[in-house]
C-alpha positions as CSV (number, residue, x, y, z in Angstrom):
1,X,-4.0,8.4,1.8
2,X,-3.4,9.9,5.0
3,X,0.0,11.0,6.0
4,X,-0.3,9.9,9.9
5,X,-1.2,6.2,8.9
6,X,0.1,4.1,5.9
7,X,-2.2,1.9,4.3
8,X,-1.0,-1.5,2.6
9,X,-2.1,-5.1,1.6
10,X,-2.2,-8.1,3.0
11,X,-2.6,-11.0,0.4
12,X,-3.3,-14.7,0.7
13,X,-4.4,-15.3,-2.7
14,X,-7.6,-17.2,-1.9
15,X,-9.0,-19.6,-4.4
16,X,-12.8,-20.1,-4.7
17,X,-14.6,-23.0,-6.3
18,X,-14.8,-22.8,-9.9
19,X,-11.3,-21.1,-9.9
20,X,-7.9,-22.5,-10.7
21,X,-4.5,-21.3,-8.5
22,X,-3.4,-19.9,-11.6
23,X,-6.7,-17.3,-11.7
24,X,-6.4,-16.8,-8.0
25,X,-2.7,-15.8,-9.0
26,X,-3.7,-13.6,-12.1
27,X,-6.1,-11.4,-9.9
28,X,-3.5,-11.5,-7.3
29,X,-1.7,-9.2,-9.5
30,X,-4.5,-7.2,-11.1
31,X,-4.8,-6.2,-7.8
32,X,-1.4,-5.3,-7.1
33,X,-1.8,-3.2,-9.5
34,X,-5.3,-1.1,-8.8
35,X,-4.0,-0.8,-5.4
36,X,-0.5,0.7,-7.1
37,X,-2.6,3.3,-8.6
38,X,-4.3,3.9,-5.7
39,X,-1.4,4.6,-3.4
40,X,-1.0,1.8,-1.2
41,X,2.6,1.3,0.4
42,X,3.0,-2.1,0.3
43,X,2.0,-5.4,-0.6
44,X,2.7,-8.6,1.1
45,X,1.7,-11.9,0.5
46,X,1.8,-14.7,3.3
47,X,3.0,-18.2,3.3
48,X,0.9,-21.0,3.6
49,X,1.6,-25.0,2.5
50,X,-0.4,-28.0,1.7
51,X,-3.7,-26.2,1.2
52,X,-5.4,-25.8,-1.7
53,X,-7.6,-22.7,-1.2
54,X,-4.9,-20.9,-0.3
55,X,-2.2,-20.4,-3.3
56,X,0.5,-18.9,-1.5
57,X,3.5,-21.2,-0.7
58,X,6.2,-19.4,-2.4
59,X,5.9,-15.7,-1.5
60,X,9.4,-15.1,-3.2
61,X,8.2,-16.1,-6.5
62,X,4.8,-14.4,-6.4
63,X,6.7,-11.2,-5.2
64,X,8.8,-11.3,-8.4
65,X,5.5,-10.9,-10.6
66,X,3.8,-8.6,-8.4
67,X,7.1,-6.0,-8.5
68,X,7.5,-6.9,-12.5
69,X,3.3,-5.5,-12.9
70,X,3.6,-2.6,-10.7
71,X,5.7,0.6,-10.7
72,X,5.8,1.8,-7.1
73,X,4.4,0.2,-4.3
74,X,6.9,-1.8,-1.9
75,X,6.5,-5.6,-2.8
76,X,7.4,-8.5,0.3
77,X,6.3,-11.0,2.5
78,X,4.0,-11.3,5.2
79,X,5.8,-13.4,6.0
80,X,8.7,-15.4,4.7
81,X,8.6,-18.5,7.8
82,X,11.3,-18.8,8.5
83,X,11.9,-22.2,9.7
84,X,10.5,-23.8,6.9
85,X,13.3,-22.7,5.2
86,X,17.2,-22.3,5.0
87,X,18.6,-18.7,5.7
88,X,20.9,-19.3,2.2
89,X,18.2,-19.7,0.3
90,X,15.8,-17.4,1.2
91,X,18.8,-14.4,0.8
92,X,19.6,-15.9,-2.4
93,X,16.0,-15.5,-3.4
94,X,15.6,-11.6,-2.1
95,X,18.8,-10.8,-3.0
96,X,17.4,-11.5,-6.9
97,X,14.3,-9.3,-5.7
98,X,16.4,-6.6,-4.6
99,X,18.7,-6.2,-7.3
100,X,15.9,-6.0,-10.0
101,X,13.5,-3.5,-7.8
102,X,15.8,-1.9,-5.6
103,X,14.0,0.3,-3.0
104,X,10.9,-2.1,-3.0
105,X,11.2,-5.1,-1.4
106,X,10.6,-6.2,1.5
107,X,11.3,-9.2,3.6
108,X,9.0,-9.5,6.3
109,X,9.7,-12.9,8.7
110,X,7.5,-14.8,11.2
111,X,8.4,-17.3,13.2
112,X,5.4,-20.2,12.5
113,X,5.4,-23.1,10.1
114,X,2.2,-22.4,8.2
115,X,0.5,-25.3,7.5
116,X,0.7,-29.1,8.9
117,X,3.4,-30.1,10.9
118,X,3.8,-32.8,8.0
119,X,4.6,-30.6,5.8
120,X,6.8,-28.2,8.0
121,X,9.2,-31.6,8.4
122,X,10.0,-31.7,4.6
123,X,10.3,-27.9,4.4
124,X,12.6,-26.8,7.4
125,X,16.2,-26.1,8.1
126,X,17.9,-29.3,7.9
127,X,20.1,-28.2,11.0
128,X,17.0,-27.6,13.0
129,X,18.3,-24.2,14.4
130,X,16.3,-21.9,16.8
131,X,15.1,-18.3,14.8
132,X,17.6,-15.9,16.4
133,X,20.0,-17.9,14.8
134,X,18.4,-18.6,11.6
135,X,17.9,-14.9,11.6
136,X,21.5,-13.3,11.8
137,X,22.6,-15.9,9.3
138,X,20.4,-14.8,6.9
139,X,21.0,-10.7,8.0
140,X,24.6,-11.3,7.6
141,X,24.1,-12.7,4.0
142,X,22.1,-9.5,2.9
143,X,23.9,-6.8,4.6
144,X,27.9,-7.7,4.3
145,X,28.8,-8.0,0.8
146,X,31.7,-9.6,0.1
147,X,31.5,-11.3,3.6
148,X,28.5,-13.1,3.7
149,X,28.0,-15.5,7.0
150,X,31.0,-17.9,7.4
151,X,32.8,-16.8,4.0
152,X,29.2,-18.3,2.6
153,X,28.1,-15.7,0.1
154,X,24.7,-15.4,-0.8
155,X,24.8,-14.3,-4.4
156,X,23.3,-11.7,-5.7
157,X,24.4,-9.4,-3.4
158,X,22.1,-6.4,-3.8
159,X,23.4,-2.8,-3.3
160,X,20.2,-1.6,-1.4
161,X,18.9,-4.8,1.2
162,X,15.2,-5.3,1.2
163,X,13.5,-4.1,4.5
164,X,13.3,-6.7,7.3
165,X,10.7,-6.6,9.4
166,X,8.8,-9.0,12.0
167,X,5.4,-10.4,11.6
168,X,3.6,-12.4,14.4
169,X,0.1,-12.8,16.8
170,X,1.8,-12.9,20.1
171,X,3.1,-10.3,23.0
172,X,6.0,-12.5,22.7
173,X,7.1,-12.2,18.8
174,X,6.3,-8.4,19.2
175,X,9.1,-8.1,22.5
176,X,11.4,-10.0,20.2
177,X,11.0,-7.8,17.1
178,X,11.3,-5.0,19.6
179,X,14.5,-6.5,21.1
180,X,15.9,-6.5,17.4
181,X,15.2,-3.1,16.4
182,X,12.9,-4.3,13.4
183,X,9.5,-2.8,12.3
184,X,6.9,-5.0,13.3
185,X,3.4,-5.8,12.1
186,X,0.9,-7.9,14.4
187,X,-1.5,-10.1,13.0
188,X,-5.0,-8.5,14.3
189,X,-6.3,-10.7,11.0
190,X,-5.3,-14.1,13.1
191,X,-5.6,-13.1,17.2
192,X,-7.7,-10.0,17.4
193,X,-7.8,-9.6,21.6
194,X,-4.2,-8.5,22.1
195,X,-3.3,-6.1,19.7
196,X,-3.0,-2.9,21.9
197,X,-1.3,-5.1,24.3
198,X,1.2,-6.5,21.4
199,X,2.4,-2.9,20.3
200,X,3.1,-1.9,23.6
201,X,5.2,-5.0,24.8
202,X,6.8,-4.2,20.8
203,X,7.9,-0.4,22.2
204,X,8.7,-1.6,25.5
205,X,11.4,-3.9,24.3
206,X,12.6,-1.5,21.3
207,X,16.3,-1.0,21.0
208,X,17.7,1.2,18.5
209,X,19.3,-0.8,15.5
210,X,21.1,-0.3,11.8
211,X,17.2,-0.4,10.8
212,X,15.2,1.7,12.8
213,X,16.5,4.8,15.7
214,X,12.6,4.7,16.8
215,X,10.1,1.6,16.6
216,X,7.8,1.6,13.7
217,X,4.6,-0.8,14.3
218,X,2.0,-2.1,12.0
219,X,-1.4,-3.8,12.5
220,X,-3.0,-6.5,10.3
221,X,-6.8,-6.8,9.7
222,X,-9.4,-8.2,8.1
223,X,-11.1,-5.6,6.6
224,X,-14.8,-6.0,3.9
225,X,-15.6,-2.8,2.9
226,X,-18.9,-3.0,0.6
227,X,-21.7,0.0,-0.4
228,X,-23.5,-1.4,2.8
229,X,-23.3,-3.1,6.0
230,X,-25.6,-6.1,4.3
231,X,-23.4,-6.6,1.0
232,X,-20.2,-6.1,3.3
233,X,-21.4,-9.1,5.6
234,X,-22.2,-11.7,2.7
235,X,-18.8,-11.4,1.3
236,X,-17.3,-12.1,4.2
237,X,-19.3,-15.1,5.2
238,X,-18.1,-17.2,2.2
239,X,-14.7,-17.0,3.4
240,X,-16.0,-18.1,7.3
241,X,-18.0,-20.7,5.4
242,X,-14.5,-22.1,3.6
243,X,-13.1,-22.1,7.5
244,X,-15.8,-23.6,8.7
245,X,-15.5,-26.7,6.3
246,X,-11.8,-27.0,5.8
247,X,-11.6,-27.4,9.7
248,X,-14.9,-30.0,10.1
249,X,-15.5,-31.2,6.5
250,X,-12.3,-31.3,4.1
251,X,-8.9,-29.7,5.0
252,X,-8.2,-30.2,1.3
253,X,-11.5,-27.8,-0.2
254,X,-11.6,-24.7,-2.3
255,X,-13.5,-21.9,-0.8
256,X,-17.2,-21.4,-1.2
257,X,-18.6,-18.9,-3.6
258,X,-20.9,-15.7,-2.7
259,X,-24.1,-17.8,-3.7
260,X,-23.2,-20.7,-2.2
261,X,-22.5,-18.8,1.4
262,X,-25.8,-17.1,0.8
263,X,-27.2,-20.5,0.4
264,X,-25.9,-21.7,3.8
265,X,-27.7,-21.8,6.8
266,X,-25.3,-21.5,9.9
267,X,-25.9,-23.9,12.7
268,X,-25.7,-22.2,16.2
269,X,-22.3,-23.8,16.4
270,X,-21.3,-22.1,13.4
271,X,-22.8,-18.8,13.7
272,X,-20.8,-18.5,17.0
273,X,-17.4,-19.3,15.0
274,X,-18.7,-16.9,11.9
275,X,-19.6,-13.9,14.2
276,X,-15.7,-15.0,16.2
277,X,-14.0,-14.2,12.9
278,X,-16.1,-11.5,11.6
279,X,-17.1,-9.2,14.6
280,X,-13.7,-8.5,16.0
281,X,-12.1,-7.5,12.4
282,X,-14.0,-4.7,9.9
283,X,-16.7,-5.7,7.7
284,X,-19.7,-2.9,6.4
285,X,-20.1,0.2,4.8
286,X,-17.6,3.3,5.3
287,X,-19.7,4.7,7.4
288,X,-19.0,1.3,9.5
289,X,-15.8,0.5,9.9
290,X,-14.7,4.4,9.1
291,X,-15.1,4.9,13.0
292,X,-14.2,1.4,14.4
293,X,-10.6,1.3,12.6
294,X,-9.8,4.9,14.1
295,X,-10.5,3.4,17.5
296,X,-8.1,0.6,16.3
297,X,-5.6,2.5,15.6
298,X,-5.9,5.1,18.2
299,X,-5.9,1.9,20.9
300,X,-2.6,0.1,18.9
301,X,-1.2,3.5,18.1
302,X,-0.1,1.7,14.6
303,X,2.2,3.6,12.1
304,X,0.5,1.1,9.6
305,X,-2.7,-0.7,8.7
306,X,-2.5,-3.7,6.5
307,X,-5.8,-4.7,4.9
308,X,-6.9,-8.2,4.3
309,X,-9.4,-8.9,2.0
310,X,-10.8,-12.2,1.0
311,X,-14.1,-12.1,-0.5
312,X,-15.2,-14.1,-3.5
313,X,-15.8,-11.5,-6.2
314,X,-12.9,-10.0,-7.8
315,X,-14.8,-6.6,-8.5
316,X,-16.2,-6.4,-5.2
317,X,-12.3,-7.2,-3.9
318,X,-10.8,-4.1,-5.5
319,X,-13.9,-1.6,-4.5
320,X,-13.0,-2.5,-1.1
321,X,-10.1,-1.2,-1.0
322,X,-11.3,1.3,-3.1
323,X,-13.1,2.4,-0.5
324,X,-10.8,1.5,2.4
325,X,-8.4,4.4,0.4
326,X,-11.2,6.9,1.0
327,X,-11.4,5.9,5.0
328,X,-8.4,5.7,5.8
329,X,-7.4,9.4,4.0
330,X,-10.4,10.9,6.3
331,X,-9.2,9.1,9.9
């Protein structure tokens, strides 16, 4: 890996038809653990409720497994939302983390609901508080022992915190993280145009805080690496594909396999949405996306890159970041 630029995961845990959650979960962790060996920084995996092809509603849990099958990559969320939940709980649940895997965890936050606003209603803070103040409740449970927030102790209270950081897709949510002193990772993955723009608005509003003296920024992206451009770019389209129909045909639906994405024959509506999602992100050979993610991160001027990958085949999953490893150590 190269020293200028950490490299780290971004997970969804995306389940493809003739899978179960529970095998989506499994090679979750198998990955974890290639990517351990090697020598990613961190894994995250995201939040998401009330959809099926995504099994990744209770990041705390899943980050307990993924810490428990690896030995030293840092283990968090990208991210915790935080208004689905209450601040209590979520620094009960990382304070567990941190006091089996201390040094590893982290608790990245975002400010969205993931998922229907259905389901955000039976999820949320029952006091319906903005995020500034959910926020310094829940710092104040992880970082005064013996204190907590109101004489409210969140219990375990670790001896080393986990790592809080912001995660968002907006010039806005990177000028708050900024404002906050946190580290702060933009979502490339979900809004590619203003990335550069993000990070800047992110240093801009920097002020020095108990976590960081100098910002630290991050950029998240979806990135297919595959032996050539061709076998990249068929990966990636069964994953459009599962967009495609969980937004026109069933919100409910597993994702597609490879064959059944090779299968499909794109409308002109849906090639236009397929080459939206695929052209702005990193999808091809080495040779490929080698040069395009140095322009990304000479543009953003990211301290970090965090890959997403979500292709069908689990094999073809862990070569690509096989091969991201050897890209990434030559930028």
């Amino acid at each position: 890996m190269t020293e200028a630029v950490a490299v780290s995961v971004h997970d969804t845990v995306p389940v493809w038809r003739g899978d179960t959650a529970g095998d989506a979960l499994r090679r979750t962790i198998d990955l974890a653990k290639a990517v351990d060996e090697l020598g990613y920084r961190r894994y995250w995996v995201a939040e998401h409720h009330s959809t099926p092809a995504l099994a990744t509603s209770a990041p705390a849990v899943l980050a307990g497994q993924l810490l428990a099958a690896t030995t030293t990559i840092r283990v968090g969320s990208g991210a915790v939302l935080l208004p689905n939940h209450s601040p209590l709980a979520v620094a009960e649940q990382f304070g567990v983390l941190a006091s089996l895997y201390p040094g590893r965890v982290d608790l990245g936050l975002g400010r969205g609901a993931g998922g229907s606003a259905e389901a955000a209603a039976r999820l949320g803070d029952p006091r319906g508080r903005d995020f500034a103040d959910q926020y310094t409740e829940l710092v104040d449970y992880l970082t005064a022992p013996g204190t907590g927030h109101r004489g409210v102790r969140a219990v375990p209270e670790p001896v080393t915190p986990p790592e809080f950081w912001m995660v968002g897709s907006s010039v806005g949510s990177a000028a708050f993280a900024g404002s906050l002193g946190l580290p702060y990772v933009y979502a490339h993955a979900i809004v590619p145009g203003p990335a550069a723009q993000a990070l800047a608005a992110y240093r801009g509003a920097f002020r020095p805080s108990r976590w960081l003296a100098e910002p630290y920024a991050g950029v998240a992206a979806i990135i297919v690496a595959a032996d050539s451009d061709a076998r990249a770019q068929r990966l990636a389209d069964a994953f459009v594909l599962g967009q495609i129909r969980m937004r026109t045909v069933d919100p409910a639906t597993l994702l597609p396999t490879e064959e059944e994405a090779a299968a499909h024959r794109f409308t002109p509506q849906e090639d236009q949405f397929r080459r939206g999602r695929i052209d702005p992100q990193f999808v091809g050979s080495p040779a490929t996306i080698g040069p395009r993610l140095r322009d990304l991160l000479r543009d953003t001027r990211a301290d970090e890159l965090f890959a997403l990958t979500q292709v069908p085949d689990h094999d073809a999953r862990v070569r690509s970041y096989e091969l991201l490893a050897k890209v990434t150590a030559s930028l």
